[in-house]
C-alpha positions in Angstrom: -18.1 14.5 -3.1 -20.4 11.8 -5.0 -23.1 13.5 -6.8 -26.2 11.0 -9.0 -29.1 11.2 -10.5 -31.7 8.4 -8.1 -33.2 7.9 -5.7 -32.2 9.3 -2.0 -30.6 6.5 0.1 -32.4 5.4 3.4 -28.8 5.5 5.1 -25.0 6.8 4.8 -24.5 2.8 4.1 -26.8 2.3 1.1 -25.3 5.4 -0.1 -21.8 4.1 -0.3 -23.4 0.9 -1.9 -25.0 2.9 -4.5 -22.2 5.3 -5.3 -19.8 2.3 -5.4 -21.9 0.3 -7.7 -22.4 3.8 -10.1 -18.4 4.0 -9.8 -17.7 0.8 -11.0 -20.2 0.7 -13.8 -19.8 4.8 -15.0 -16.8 6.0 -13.7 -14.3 3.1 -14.1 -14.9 2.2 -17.8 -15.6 3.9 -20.7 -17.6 7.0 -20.4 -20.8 7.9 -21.6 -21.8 10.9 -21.9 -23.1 13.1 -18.9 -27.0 12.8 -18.1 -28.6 15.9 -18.6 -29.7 16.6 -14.9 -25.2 15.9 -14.4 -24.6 19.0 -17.1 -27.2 21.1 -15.8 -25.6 21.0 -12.1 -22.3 21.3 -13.0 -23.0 24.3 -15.6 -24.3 25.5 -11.8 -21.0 25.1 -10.3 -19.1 26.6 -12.9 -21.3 29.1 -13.1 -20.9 29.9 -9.3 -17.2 28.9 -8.2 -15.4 28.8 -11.9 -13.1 26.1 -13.4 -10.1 25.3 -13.0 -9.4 25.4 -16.7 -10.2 28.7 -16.6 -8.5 30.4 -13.2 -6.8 29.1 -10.8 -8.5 30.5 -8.0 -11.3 27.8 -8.6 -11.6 25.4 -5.5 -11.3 22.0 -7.8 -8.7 19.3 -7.8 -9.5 18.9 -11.7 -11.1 20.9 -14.4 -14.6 20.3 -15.1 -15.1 20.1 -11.2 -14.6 16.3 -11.5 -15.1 13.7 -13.3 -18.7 12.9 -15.1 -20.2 10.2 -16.7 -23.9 9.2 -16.9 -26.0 10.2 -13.7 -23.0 9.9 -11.6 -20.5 12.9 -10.9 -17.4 12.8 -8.7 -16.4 16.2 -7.5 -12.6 17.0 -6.7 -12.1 20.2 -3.9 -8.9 20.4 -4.2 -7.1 19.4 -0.9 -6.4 22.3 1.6 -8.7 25.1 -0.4 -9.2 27.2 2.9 -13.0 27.5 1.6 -13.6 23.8 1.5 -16.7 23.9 4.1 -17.8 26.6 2.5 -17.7 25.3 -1.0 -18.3 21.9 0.4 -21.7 23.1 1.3 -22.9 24.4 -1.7 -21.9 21.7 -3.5 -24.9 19.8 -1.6 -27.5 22.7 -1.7 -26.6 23.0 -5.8 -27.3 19.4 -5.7 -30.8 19.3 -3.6 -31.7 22.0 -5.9 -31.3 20.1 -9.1 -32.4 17.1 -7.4 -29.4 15.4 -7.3 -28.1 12.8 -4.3 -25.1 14.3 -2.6 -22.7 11.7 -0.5 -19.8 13.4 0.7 -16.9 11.1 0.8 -14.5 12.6 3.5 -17.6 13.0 5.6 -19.0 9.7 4.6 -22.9 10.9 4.9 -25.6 12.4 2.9 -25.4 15.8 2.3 -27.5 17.9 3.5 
């Protein structure tokens, strides 16, 4: 699930614009450091479904729930999780909450 700091997308396919163009510029070269808005939310995920570097019995493909950098956050469920729906869905209320964009990239919409 793509997660950013902007403004909400009109469609599913300016979504996918925006989070490619946030990939390639934040995700696909050097890092930068997490916005603050990023830290807070996933601070909230931790805090509510654990990390994988600290149980296993946390839902994410990767520790630190995904990969971070800037105002763009990719979220890894890891694959066959029998709560994927379940955590799927609170990823995007965690993220309307902080006032965060949620696209969700199996789905390929805006969540929620």
């Amino acid at each position: 699930m793509a997660i950013w700091d902007g403004r909400r997308p009109d469609s599913d396919d300016e979504a996918i614009e925006i989070f490619g163009e946030l990939a390639e510029r934040y995700l696909e070269n050097d890092e930068v450091p997490a916005a603050p808005k990023i830290t807070r939310f996933v601070d909230a995920l931790v805090a509510r479904w654990g990390d994988l570097d600290d149980t296993g019995d946390a839902p994410w493909a990767t520790g630190g729930t995904g990969d971070a950098s800037g105002p763009v956050l990719n979220v890894n469920i890891r694959y066959g999780d029998d709560r994927v729906d379940e955590v799927s869905a609170s990823v995007a209320e965690l993220a309307e909450e902080h006032g965060l964009v949620c696209y969700d990239l199996q789905q390929e919409r805006l969540r929620p």
